[in-house]
N, C-alpha and C positions, 0 to 999 in steps of 0.2 A: 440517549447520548447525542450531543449535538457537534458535529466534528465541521469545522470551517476552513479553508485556505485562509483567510482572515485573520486579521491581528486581532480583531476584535468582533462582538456581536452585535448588530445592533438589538437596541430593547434590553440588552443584558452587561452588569458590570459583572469583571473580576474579581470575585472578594477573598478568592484562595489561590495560588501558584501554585502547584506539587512539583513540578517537574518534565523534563522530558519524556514520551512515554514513544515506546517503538514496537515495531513487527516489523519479522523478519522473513522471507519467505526465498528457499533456495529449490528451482527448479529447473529439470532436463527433460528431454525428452528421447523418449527409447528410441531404437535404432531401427524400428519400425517406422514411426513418426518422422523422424530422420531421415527416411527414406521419400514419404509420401510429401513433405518439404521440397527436397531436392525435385520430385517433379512438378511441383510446384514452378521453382526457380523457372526452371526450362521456359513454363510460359509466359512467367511476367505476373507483372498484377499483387494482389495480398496474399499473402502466404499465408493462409487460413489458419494451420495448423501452427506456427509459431505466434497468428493472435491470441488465441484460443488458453495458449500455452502464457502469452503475461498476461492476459486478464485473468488468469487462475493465481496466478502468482500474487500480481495484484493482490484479490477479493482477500487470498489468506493472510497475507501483510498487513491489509488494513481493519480483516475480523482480529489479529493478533494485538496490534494497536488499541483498537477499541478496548478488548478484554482486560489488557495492561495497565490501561488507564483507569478503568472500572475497579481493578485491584489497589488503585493510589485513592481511589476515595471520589474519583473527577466526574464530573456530569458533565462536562462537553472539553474537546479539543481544537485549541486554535492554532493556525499558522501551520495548518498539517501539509505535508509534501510526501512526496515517492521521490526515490531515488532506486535507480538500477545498475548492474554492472555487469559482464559478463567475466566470469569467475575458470573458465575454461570452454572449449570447442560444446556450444550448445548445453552449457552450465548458467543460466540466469540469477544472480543473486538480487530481489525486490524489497525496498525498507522502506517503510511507511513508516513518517515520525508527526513531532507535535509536540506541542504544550500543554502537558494535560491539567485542568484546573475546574475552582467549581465556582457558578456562575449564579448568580439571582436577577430575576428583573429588576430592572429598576432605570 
C-alpha cells in the first residue's frame, strides 16, 4: 500500500477512485499517566507521556485507514491527513483519512 499527502503519485496514474477511506482512533490516558503528565507540566519542556499517547493514536488511525482501504479494493492512498480533537479532559479523538484508489504505472 502506497499512502501519500499528495494528490498524486509520481510514476503512477489513477485508474480507479473508490472513495474516502478513514481510521479512527479514540484515546486517554489513565489516571496514573495523568498524574505522571502533571509532573511533567511542573517542569516544562515535552510531556513525554502525552507524546507517546498521539503517536499511539496516531499508528492505530492510520493501521485502521490502511486496512479500510485494502477492504475497498485500493492499492495506495492519496491526499491522506490526520485530524485530532479533544473529545473531553484528556479524551483524544485521531482520524486519519484519504482517497482510497487503485493505481498502475504508467
Amino acid at each position: 500500500m502506497i499512502v501519500v499527502s499528495m494528490n498524486d503519485i509520481p510514476g503512477h496514474r489513477v485508474v480507479q477512485v473508490l472513495g474516502i477511506a478513514r481510521g479512527l482512533s479514540v484515546r486517554s490516558r489513565s489516571v496514573v499517566g495523568n498524574i505522571g503528565a502533571a509532573i511533567q507540566i511542573l517542569f516544562g519542556g515535552n510531556i513525554t507521556l502525552y507524546t507517546r499517547l498521539a503517536e499511539q493514536a496516531r499508528q492505530e488511525a492510520f493501521e485502521l485507514l490502511v486496512a479500510q482501504a485494502e477492504r475497498m479494493g485500493a492499492n495506495a492512498i492519496i491526499a491522506m491527513r490526520y485530524d485530532a480533537n479533544e473529545m473531553a479532559s484528556a479524551v483524544t479523538e485521531v482520524l486519519a483519512y484519504g482517497t482510497a484508489v487503485v493505481i498502475e504505472r504508467g
